[in-house]
C-alpha positions as CSV (number, residue, x, y, z in Angstrom):
1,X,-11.9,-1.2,-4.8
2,X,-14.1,-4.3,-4.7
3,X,-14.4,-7.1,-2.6
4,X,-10.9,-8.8,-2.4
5,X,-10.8,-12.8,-1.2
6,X,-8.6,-12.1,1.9
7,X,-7.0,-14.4,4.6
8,X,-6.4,-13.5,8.2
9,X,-3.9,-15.9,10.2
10,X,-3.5,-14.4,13.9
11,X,-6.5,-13.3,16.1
12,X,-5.0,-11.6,19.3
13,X,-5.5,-8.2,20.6
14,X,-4.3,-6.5,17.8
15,X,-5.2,-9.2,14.7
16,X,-9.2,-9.5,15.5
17,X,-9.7,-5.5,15.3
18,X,-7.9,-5.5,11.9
19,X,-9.7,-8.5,10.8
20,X,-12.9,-7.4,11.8
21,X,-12.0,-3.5,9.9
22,X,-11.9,-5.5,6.9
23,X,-14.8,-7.4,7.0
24,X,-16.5,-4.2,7.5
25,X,-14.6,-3.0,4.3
26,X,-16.9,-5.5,2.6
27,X,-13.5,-8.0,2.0
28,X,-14.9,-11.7,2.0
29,X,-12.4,-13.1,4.7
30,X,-11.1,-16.0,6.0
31,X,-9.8,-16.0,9.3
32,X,-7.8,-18.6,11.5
33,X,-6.4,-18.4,15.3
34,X,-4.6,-21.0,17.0
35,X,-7.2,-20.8,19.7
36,X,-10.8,-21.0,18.2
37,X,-13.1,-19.2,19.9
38,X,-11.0,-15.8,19.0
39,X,-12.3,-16.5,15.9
40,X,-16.3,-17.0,17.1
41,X,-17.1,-13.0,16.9
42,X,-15.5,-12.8,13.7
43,X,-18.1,-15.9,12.0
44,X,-20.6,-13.6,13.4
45,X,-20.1,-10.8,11.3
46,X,-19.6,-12.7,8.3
47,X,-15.7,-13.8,8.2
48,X,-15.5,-17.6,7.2
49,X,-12.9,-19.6,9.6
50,X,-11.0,-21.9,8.5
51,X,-9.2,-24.7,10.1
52,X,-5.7,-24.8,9.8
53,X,-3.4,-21.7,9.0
54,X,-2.9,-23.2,5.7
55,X,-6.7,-23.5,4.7
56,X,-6.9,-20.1,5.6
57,X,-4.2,-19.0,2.7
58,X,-6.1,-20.9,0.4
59,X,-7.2,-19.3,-3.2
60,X,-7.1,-15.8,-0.9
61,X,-5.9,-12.7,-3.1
62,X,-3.8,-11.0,-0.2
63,X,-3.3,-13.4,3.3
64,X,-2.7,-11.1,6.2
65,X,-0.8,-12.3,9.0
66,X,-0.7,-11.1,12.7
67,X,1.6,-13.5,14.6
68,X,3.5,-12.8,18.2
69,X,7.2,-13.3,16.9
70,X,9.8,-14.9,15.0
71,X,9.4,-18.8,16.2
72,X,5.1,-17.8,15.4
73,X,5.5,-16.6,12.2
74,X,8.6,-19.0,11.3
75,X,6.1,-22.4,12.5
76,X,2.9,-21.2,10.5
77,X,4.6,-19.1,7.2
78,X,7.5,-21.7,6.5
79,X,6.6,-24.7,7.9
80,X,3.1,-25.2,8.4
81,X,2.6,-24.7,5.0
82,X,1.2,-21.6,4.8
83,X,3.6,-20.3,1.8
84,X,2.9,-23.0,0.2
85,X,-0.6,-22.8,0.1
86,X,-0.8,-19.7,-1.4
87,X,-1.7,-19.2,-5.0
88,X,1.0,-17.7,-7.1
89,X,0.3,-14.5,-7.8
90,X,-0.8,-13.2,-4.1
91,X,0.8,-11.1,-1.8
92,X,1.0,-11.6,1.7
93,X,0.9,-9.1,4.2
94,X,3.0,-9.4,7.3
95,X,2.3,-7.5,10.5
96,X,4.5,-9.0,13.0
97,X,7.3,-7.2,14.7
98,X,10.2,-9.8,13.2
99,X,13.9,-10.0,13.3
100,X,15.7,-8.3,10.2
101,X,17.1,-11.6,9.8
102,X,13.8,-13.8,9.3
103,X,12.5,-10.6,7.5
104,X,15.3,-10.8,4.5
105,X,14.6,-15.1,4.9
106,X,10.9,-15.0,4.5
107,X,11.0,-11.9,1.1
108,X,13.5,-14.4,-0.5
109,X,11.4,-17.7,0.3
110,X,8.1,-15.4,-0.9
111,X,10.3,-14.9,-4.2
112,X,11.1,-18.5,-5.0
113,X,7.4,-19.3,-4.4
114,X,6.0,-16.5,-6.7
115,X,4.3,-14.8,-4.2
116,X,4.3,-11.2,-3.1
117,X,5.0,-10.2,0.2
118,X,5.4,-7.1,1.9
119,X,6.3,-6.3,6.0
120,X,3.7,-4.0,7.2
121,X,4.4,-3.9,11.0
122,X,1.8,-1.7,13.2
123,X,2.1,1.0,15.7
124,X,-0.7,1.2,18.2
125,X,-2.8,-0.3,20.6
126,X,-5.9,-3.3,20.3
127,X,-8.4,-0.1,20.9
128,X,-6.0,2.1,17.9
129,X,-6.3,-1.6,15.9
130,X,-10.1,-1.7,16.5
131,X,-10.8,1.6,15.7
132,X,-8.9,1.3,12.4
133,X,-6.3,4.2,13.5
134,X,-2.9,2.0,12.8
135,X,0.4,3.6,11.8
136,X,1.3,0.9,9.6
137,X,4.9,1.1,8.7
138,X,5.0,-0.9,5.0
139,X,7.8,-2.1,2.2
140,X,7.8,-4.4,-0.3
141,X,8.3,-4.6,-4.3
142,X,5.9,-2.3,-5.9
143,X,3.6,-4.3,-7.6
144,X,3.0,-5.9,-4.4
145,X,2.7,-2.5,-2.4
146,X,0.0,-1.3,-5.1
147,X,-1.6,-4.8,-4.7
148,X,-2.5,-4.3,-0.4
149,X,-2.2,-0.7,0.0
150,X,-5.9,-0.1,-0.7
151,X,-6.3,-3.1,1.8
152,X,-4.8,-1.4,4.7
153,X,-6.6,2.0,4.5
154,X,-9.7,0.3,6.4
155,X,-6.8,-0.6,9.2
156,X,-4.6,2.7,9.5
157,X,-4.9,6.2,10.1
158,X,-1.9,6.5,8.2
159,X,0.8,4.1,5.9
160,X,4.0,4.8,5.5
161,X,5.8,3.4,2.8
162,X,9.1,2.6,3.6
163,X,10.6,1.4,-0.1
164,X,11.3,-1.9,-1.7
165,X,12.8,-4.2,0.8
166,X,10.8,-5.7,3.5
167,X,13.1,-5.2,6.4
168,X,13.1,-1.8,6.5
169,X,9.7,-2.0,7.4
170,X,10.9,-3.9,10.4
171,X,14.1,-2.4,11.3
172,X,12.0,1.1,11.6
173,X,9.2,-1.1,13.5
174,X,12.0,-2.5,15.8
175,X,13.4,1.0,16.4
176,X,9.6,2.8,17.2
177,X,9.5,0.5,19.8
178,X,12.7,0.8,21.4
179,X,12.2,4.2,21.6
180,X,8.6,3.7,22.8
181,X,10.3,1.3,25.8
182,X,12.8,4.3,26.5
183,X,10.4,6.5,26.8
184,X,8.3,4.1,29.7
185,X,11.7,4.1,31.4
186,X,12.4,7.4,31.9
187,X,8.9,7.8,33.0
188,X,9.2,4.9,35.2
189,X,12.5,6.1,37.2
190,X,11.3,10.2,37.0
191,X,8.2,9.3,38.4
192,X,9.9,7.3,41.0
193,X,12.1,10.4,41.6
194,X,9.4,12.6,42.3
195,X,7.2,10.3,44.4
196,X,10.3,9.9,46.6
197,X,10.0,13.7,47.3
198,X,6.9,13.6,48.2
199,X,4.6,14.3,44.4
200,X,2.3,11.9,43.3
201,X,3.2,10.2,39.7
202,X,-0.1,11.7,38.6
203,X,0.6,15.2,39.1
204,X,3.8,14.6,37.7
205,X,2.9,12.9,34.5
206,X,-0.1,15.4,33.8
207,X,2.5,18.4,33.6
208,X,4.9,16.6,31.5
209,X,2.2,14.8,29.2
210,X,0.9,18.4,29.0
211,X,3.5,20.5,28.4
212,X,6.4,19.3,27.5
213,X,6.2,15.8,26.5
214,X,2.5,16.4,24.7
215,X,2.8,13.4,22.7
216,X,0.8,10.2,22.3
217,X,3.3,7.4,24.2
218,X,3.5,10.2,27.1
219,X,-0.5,10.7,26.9
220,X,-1.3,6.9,27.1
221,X,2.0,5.3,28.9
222,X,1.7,8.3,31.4
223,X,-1.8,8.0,31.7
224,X,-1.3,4.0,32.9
225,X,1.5,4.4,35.2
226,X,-0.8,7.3,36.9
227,X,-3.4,5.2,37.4
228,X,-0.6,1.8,37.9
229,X,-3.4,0.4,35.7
230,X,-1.1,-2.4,34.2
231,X,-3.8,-5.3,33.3
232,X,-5.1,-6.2,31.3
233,X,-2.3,-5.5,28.8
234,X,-2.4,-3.9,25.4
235,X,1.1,-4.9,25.2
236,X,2.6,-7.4,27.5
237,X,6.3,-7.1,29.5
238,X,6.6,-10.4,27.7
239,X,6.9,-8.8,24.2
240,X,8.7,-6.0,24.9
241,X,11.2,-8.0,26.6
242,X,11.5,-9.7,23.0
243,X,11.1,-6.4,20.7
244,X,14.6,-5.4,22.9
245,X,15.8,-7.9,22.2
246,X,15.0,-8.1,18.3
247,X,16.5,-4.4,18.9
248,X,19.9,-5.7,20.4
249,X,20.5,-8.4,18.2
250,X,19.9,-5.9,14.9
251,X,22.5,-3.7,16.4
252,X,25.4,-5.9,17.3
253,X,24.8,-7.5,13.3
254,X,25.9,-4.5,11.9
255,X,27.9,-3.1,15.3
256,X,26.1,-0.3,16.3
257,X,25.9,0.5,19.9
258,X,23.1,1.0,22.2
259,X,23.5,1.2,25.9
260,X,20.4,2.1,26.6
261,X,18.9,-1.4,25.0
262,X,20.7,-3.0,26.9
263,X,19.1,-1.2,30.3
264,X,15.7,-1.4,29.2
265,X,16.5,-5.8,28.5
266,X,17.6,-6.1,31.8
267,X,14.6,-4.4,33.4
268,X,12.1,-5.9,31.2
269,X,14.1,-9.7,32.1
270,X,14.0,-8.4,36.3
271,X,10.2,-7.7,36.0
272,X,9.4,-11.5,33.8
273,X,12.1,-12.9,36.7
274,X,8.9,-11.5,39.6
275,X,6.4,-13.1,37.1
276,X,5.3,-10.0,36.0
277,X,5.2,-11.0,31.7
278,X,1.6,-10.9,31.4
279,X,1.3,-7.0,32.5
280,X,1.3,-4.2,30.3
281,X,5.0,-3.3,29.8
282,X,3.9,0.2,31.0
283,X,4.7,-1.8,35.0
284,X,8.0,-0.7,34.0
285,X,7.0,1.8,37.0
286,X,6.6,-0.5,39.1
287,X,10.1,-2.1,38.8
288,X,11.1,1.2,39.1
289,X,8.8,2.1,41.8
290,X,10.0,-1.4,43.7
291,X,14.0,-0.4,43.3
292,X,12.8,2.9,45.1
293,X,11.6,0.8,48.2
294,X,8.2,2.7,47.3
295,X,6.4,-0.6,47.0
């Protein structure tokens, strides 16, 4: 594939790794970030920055965006003119974690505009995003899908195409994490559990991440809680307190329950309630830790 006019709205932790991946692809990109100096290492390697979101979607061919959530993607796509900047004819690419509901809003406002869109949330962390190692979960129309696919393969170690309709690219990226979440909260409380009898979380979490639970979320989310290395956050308490919560909400539209949901939301709201938002939502061990009276 050639060199493809692409923008890139959304420079955080995870956005300026996949921006950068395609600039290294040999894509002549566009980039824009609310705050501009995200955007500074990106000019160095040869991404031109724009300077407004909707500059940025300018005559691209494909836009990516990498926004934090709903109100993010909802201010810059819908009504900072972003959609409407696009040429007809384009696709954009959408790798927030969004609510089903503004997923279905935003594939029918693409439609009336005449541009392609597809939901390609991500699985990973900034270091998985940097190194181009993504699971990218993707859906949308086909001739959009054949349109960006070659355009994510500098970004993921893997797609996986999830069928026509955007938002079950997000419901299955809503669901990932809540079982991600579950999964620091068990080994939040069993570590507290064992610590309480006298074994360190390490030695705990190094049997289970290597034996029985030999799996990537165990590896790394064990591997921080060992260490209670919770900052600088690959992903904040902040955000999983809202991916819950897009989890919740997508449950009670279509009445299906989930008790556990609504456990993890309340220890996610208890540890932003001690100002803790900004760590990595692996410090779910510490709530835990702090209920145990081991803090």
């Amino acid at each position: 594939m050639g060199s493809v006019r692409i923008g890139f709205i959304g420079l955080g932790s995870m956005g300026a790794g996949m921006a950068a991946n395609l600039v290294e692809a040999g894509h002549a990109v566009t980039v824009w970030n609310r705050s501009p100096e995200a955007a500074r290492p990106l000019a160095a390697q040869g991404a031109t920055v724009a300077e407004s979101a909707s500059a940025a979607a300018a005559g691209v061919e494909v836009l990516h965006s990498m926004l934090a959530n709903d109100a993010a993607v909802r201010d810059a796509i819908l009504d900072g003119g972003v959609l409407d900047a696009l040429p007809k004819g384009a696709v954009h690419v959408n790798h927030a974690t969004i609510s089903v509901a503004l997923a279905r809003e935003l594939a029918e406002a693409h439609d009336r505009r005449g541009v392609g869109y597809v939901a390609a949330p991500v699985f990973g962390r900034p270091a998985v995003a940097a190194a181009g190692e993504l699971n990218i979960v993707a859906a949308g129309k086909p001739e959009a899908m054949a349109k960006v696919l070659p355009l994510l393969q500098p970004l993921a170690g893997k797609v996986w195409p999830m069928g026509d309709d955007p938002a079950r690219a997000n419901i299955v990226k809503i669901g990932g994490n809540f079982l991600i979440g579950a999964a620091i909260e068990s080994m939040a409380e069993a570590s507290a559990l064992v610590r309480a009898h006298g074994v360190p979380a390490k030695d705990f979490l190094e049997v289970m991440s290597g034996s029985l639970f030999a799996s990537p979320v165990f590896k790394t989310y064990g591997g921080l809680i060992a260490e209670e290395n919770y900052a600088p956050a690959g992903f904040k308490m902040s955000l999983g307190f809202k991916d819950i919560g897009l989890a919740r909400a997508a449950a009670e539209a279509e009445r299906v329950p989930m008790p556990f949901a609504s456990v993890l939301h309340d220890t996610l709201l208890e540890a932003l309630a001690a100002g803790e938002g900004d760590l990595d939502w692996s410090a779910l061990a510490k709530v835990a830790a702090q209920r145990a009276g081991l803090v």
